[in-house]
C-alpha positions in Angstrom: -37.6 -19.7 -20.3 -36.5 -16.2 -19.6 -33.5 -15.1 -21.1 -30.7 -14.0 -19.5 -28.9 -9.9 -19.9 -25.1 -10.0 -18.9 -22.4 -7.6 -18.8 -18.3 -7.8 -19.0 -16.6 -4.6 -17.3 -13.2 -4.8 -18.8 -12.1 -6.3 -22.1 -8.2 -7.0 -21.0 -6.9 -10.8 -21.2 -9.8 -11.8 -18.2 -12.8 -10.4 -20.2 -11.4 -11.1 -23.3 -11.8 -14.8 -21.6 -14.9 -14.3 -20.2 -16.9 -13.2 -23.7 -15.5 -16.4 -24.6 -16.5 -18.8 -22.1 -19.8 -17.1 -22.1 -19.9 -17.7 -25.4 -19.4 -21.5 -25.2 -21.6 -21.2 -21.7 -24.8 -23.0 -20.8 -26.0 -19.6 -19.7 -29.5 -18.8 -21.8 -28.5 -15.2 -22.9 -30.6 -13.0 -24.5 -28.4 -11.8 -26.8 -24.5 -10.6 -27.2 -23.0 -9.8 -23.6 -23.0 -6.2 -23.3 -19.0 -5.1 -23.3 -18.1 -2.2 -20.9 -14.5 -0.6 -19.9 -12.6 3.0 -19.4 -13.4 3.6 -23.0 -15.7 2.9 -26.3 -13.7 1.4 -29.0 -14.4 -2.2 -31.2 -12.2 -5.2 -30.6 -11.5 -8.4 -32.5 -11.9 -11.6 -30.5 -11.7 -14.7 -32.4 -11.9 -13.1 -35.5 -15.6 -11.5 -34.1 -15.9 -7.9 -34.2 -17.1 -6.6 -30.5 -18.6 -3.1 -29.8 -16.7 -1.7 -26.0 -18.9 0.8 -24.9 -17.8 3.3 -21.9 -18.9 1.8 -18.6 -21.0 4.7 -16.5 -23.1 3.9 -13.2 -26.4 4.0 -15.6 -24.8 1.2 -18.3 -26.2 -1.8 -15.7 -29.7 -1.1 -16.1 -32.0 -4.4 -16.6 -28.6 -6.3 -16.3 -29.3 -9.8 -14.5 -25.9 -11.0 -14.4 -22.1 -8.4 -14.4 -18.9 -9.9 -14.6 -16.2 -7.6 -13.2 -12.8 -8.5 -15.4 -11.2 -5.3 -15.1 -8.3 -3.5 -12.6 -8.6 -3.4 -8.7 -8.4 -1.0 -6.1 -9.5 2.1 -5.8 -10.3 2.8 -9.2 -10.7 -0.7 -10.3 -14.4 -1.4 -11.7 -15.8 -2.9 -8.3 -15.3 0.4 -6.3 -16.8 2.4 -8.8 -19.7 0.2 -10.2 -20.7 -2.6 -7.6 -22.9 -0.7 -6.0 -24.9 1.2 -9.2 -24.8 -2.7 -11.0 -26.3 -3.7 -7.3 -29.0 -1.5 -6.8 -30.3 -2.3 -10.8 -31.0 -5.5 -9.8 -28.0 -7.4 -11.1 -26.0 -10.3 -9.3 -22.0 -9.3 -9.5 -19.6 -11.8 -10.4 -16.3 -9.7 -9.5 -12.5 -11.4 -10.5 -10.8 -9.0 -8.8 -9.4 -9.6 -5.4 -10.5 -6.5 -3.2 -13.8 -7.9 -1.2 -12.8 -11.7 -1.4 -12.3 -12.0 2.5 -15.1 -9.4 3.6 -17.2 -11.2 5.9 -20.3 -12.2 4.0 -19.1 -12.2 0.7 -19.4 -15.5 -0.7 -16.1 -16.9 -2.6 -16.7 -19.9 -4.4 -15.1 -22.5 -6.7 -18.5 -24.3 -7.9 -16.5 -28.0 -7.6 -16.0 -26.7 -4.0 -18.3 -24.7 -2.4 -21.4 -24.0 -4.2 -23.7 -24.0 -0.9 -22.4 -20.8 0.0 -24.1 -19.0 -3.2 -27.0 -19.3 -1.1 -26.9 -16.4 0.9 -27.4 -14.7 -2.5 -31.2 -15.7 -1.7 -33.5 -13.2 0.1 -33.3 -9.6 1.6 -29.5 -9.6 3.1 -26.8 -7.4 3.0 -23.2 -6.9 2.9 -20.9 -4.4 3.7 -18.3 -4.0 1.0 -15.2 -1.4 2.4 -15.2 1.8 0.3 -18.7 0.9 -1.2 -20.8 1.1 1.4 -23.2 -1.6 2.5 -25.1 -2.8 -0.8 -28.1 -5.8 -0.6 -26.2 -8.9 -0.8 -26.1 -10.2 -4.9 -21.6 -9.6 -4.8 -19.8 -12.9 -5.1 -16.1 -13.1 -5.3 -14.2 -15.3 -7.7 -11.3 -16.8 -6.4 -7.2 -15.9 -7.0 -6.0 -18.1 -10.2 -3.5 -20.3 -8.4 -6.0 -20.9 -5.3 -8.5 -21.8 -7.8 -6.6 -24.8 -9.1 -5.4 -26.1 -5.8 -9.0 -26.3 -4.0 -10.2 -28.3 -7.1 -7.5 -30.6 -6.1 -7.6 -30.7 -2.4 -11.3 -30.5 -2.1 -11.7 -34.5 -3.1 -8.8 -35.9 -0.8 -10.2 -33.8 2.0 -13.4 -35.4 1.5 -12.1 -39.1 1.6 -9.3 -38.5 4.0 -9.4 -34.5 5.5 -6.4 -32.9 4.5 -4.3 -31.7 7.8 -1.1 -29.3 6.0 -0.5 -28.4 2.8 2.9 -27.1 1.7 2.8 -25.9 -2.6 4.9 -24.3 -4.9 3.7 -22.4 -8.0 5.0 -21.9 -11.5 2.7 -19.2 -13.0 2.3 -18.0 -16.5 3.7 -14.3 -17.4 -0.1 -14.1 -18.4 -1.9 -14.0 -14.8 0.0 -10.5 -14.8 -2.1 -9.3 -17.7 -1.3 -8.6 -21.5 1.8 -6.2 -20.5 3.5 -8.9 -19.2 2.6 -11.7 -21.9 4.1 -8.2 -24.3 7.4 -8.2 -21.9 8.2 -11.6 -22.2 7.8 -12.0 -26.1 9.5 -8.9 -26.4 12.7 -10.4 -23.6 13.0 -13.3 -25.7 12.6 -12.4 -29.3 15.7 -9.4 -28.0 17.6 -12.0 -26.6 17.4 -14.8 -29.4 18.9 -11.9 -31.8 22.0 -11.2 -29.7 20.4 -7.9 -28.1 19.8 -6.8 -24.5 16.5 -8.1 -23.0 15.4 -4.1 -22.8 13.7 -2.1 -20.1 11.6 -4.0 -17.5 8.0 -2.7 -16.8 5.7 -5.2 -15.8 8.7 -7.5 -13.9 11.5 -6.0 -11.7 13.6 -8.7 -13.3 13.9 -10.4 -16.9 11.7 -12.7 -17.0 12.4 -14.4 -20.5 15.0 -17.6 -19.9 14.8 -17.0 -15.4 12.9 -18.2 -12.9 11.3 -15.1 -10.1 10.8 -16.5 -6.9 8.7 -12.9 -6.3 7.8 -11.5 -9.7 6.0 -8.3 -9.5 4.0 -9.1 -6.1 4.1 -7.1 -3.3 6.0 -8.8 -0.3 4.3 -8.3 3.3 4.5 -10.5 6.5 6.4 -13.0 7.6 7.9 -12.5 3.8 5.7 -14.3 2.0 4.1 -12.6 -1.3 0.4 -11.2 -1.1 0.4 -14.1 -4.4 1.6 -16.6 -1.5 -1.3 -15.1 1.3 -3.9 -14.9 -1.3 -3.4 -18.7 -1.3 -3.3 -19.5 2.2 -6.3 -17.1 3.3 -8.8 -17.7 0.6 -8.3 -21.8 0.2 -9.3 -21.4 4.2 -12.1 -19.4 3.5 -13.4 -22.1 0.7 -12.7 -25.3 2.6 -14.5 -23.8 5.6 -10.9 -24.9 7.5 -9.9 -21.0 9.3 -6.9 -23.1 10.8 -5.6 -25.3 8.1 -1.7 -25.3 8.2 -0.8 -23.8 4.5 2.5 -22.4 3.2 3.6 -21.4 -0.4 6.3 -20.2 -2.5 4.6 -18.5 -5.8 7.0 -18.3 -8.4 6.7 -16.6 -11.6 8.3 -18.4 -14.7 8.4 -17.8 -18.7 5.1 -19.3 -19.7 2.4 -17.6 -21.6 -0.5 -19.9 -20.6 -0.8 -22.1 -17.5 -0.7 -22.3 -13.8 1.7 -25.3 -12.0 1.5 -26.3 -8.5 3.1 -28.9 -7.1 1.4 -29.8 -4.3 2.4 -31.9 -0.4 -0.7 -32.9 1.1 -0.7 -33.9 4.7 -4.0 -36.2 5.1 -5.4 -37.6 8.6 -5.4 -40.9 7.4 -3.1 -42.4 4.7 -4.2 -42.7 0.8 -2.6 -45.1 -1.3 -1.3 -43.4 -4.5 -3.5 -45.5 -6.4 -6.1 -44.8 -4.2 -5.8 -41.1 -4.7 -5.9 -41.4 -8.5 -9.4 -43.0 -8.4 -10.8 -40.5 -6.2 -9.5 -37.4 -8.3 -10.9 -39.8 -11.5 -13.8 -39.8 -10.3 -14.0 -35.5 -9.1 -15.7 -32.9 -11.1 -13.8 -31.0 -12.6 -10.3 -32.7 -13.0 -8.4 -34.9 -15.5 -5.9 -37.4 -14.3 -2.9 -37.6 -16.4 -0.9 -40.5 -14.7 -0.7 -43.4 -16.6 2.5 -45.8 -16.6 4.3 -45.4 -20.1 7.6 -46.1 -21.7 10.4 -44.1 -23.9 11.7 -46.0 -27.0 14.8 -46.7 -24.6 12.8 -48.9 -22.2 13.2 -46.6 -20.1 9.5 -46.1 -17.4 8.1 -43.5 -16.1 4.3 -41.9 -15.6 2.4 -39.9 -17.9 2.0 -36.1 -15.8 0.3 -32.7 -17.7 1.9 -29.2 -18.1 0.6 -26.1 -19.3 0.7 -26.6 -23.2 -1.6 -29.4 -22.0 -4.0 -27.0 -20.5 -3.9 -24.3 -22.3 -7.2 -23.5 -23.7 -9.2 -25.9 -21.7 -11.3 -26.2 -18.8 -10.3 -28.9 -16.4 -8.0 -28.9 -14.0 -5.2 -31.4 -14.9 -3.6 -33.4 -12.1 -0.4 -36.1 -12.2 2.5 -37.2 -10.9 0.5 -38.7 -7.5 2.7 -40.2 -5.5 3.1 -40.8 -1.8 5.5 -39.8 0.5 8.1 -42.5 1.1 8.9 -41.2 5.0 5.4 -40.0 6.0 2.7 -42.6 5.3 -0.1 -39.5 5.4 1.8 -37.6 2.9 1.1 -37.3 -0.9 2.4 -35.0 -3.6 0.1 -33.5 -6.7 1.1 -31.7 -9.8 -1.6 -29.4 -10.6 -1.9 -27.8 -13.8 -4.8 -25.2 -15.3 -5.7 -22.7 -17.7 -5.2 -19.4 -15.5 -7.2 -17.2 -18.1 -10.0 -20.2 -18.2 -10.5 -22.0 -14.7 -8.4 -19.6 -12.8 -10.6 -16.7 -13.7 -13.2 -16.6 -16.5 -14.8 -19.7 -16.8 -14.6 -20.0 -12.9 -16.7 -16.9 -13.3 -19.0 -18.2 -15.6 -19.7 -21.7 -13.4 -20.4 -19.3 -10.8 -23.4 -18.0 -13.3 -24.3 -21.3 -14.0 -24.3 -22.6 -10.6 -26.8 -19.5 -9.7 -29.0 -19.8 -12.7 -29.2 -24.1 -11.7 -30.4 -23.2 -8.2 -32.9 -20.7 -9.3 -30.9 -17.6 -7.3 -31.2 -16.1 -10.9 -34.4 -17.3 -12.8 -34.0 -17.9 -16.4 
């Protein structure tokens, strides 16, 4: 077996993630993943010394695999190295969101869609805006809070085709980046001691002890968030359903770790609650938290996840299934991930395994 040569391009809270999950990864490497970013320094990661070196268009030769963890945008590490970590050979696994709905760029959830990591095979191309067209080895991982949801969905729409989907998020301060998980600590250690929250830099609006209904994203049509339209156009590009009715309100909320969703699924034909349950048992990927417990009062209710549940871990974590007592085709969900692990680095990282499996990358 041939062993495998990856690279990280940025070492913030994402690739921090990613050296992780590679490190607990089926992936056969052939030794420590190299660590690239703006500039050469050492970190500490789990008490592990890492050597950063500076990331430069000739840092990707004999590279198989490059994970892309760092900014977006113009200067972000896709627009400046795709195309050099491309043309060495190497298969690009980018996090960041700016080619996710070129046409032709695969973007894939492995519980979901691995068939499209397909057109990874043979002598195509693709056409990546400000990068030129490159042979086609770019896939795009998906947004954090779309992850989670098409892990979810993807099951019911098999059993029963899901018709509309209406969800509202509660996301981590941490799917902003370390500045923001910084911000909040800071807010709420100031407030605790009687003092001012202090200046806001990553939020327009204190986020310690409040609830934003708009955070730091950018608002465009119709009013909805590019958080909320990240959510609607990419779980249509995954589910292969252009049309699907979806609408979201993305909220940001004072949690360090851990996406929620709660989730109205429209289905063509009804599902029993129960019935649900067993199918999203029986999904890759998820962990049902919905048992039927009791407090010390007597008093019964259902067992349902929430991020100090997920932090840390892998699955998605769904509860609190329940049917819609005025539409027989409706069902709620409460979704619940690691946004650091399934909604970007390990997604990343099944992507690489799901490649290396079909023999795209031969190891």
């Amino acid at each position: 077996m041939i062993a495998l040569r990856v690279a990280v391009v940025g070492i913030g809270a994402v690739g921090r993630e990613m050296v992780r999950c590679l490190w607990q990864s089926s992936l056969p490497l052939s030794d420590e993943p190299l660590v690239l970013a703006r500039t050469a320094r050492e970190v500490t990661i789990d008490g592990k010394t890492i050597q950063v070196h500076e990331a430069h268009p000739d840092a990707f030769k004999g590279m198989d695999i490059v994970f892309f963890a760092g900014t977006e945008g113009e200067k972000g590490a896709a627009r400046q190295f795709a195309r050099p970590a491309i043309e060495e050979g190497a298969i690009v696994i980018d996090n960041g969101s700016d080619f996710r709905m070129v046409d032709g760029v695969p973007l894939v959830v492995p519980e979901v869609n691995p068939d499209d990591l397909e057109v990874l095979r043979g002598n195509g191309t693709v056409e990546l805006p400000g990068v030129g067209e490159v042979p086609q080895r770019y896939v795009a991982n998906p947004n954090c809070s779309t992850i989670q949801m098409v892990v979810a969905l993807k099951p019911l729409h098999d059993a029963a085709k899901v018709k509309r989907v209406i969800a509202s998020t509660y996301q981590a301060v941490s799917g902003a980046g370390s500045a923001a998980v910084e911000e909040l600590e800071m807010q709420a250690h100031r407030i605790l001691h009687g003092q001012d929250p202090g200046e806001f830099k990553v939020h327009p609006l204190q986020i310690a002890f409040n609830v934003l209904a708009g955070a730091n994203w950018r608002f465009e049509e119709a009013g909805y968030t590019n958080e909320e339209w990240k959510m609607v156009r990419e779980t249509r590009k995954i589910m292969h359903e252009p049309d699907l009715p979806i609408t979201v309100t993305c909220v940001r909320v004072p949690v360090f770790t851990g996406h929620a969703e709660a989730i109205y699924v429209e289905l063509e034909r009804p599902l029993s609650a129960d019935e649900a349950r067993e199918i999203l048992r029986n999904a890759k990927g998820i962990v049902v938290i919905d048992e039927p417990t009791q407090l010390p009062d007597g008093t019964s209710y259902r067992t349902y996840p929430t991020p100090l549940d997920a932090a840390g871990k892998d699955p998605v974590y769904v509860g609190r299934i329940r049917n819609d007592p005025f539409n027989p085709h409706g069902l709620w969900l409460w979704v619940v991930a690691d946004n650091l692990r399934k909604g970007a680095a390990l997604n990343a990282i099944q992507i690489a395994e799901e490649i290396v499996r079909r023999g795209i990358v031969k190891a």
